[in-house]
RORO-448382 format. One record per residue (C-alpha): residue number from 1; residue in three letters; x, y, z negated. Coordinates in steps of 0.2 Angstrom, whole numbers, always signed. Each point is the difference from the previous one (the first is absolute). Last residue first. Layout:
# residues N
pos  code  px  py  pz
NUM  ala  X  Y  Z $
...
This chain:
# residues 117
pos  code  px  py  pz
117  unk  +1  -242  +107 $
116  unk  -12  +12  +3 $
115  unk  +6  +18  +4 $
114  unk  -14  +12  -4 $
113  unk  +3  +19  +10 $
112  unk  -11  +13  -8 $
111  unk  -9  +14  +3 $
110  unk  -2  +19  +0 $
109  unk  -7  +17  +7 $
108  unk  -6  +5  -18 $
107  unk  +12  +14  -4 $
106  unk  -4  +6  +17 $
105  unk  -18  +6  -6 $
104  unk  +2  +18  +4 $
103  unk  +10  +1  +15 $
102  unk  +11  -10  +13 $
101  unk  +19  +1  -13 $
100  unk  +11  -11  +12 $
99  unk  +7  -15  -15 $
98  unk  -16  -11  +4 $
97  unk  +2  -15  -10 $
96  unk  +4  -17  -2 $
95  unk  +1  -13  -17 $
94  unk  +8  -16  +2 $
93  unk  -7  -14  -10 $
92  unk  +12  -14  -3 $
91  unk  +10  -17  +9 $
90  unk  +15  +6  +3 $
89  unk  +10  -3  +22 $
88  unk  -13  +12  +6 $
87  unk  +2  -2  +21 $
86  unk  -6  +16  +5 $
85  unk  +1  +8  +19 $
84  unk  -7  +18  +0 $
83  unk  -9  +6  +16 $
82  unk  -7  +15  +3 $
81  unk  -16  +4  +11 $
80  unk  -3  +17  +8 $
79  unk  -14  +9  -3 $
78  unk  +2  +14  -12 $
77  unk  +22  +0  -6 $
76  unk  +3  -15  -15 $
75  unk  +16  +4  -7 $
74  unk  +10  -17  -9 $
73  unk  +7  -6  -15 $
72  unk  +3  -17  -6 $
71  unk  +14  -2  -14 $
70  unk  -11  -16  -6 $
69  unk  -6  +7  -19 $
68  unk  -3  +20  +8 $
67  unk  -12  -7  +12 $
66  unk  -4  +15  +9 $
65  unk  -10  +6  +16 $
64  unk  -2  +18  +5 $
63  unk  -14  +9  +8 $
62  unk  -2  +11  +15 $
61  unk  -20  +4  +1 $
60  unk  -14  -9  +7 $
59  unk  +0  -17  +6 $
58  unk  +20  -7  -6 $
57  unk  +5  -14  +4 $
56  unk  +10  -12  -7 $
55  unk  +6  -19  +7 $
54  unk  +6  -10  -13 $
53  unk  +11  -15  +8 $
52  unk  +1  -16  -10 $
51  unk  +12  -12  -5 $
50  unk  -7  -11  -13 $
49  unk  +16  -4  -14 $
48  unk  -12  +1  -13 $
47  unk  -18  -1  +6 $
46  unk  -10  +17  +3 $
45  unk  -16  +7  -7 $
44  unk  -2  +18  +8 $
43  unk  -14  +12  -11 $
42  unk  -2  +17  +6 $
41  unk  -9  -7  +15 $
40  unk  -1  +16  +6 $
39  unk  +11  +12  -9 $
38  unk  -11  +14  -7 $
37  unk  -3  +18  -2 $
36  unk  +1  +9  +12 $
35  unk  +3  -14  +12 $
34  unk  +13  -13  +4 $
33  unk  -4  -15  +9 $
32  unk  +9  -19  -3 $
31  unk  +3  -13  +15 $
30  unk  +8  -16  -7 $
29  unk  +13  -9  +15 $
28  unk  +3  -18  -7 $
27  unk  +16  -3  +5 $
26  unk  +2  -18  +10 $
25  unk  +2  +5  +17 $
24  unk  +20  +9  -7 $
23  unk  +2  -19  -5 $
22  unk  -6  -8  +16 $
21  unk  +11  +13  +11 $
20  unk  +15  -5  -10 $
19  unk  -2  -19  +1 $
18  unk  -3  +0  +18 $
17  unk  +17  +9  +1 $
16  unk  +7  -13  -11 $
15  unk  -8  -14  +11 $
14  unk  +6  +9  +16 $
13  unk  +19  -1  -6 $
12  unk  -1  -17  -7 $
11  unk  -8  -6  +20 $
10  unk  +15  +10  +7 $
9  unk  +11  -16  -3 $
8  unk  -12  -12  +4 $
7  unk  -2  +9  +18 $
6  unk  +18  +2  +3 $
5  unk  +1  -19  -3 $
4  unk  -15  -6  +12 $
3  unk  +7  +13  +15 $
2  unk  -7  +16  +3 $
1  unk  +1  +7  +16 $
């Protein structure tokens, strides 16, 4: 049974956990598709300091995502979702690309990352 005093002194511990479940709540979750031979949206506007989870896939072919500038890398294998948390800390455009050669028109599968500040 919890008495008055064990309650206020767990009532910090449960506000901090609270606290932890609200903040991981709070990133924004942006779904992008890859296909020969585009990123869909290939435009992501983010705030500075906006934690955010990119979630990849890919429709039609193993591709790769990279954003060179970030140190983000990652392998995207047909039709399974991967997530990539970013939280850009520089305000900036980011460019990203496919680094898994799909075919004739790779060189175009592209976009761009704009961190507001």
């Amino acid at each position: 049974m919890l008495t008055k005093r064990r309650l206020l002194m767990c009532a910090p511990l449960a506000l901090v956990a609270l606290g932890a479940v609200q903040a991981k709540a709070k990133e924004r979750v942006i779904k992008i598709e890859a296909r020969k031979f585009r990123f869909a949206p290939n435009v992501i506007e983010l705030k500075k300091g906006e934690a955010v989870v990119l979630e990849l896939t890919a429709l039609d072919f193993p591709h790769g995502f990279s954003v060179p500038d970030l140190k983000i890398r990652a392998d995207l294998v047909m039709g399974k979702p991967v997530q990539v948390k970013l939280k850009p800390e520089t305000a900036g455009q980011y460019g990203f690309l496919c680094d898994n050669f799909c075919g004739s028109g790779h060189e175009e599968m592209a976009g761009t990352i704009i961190v507001k500040a």
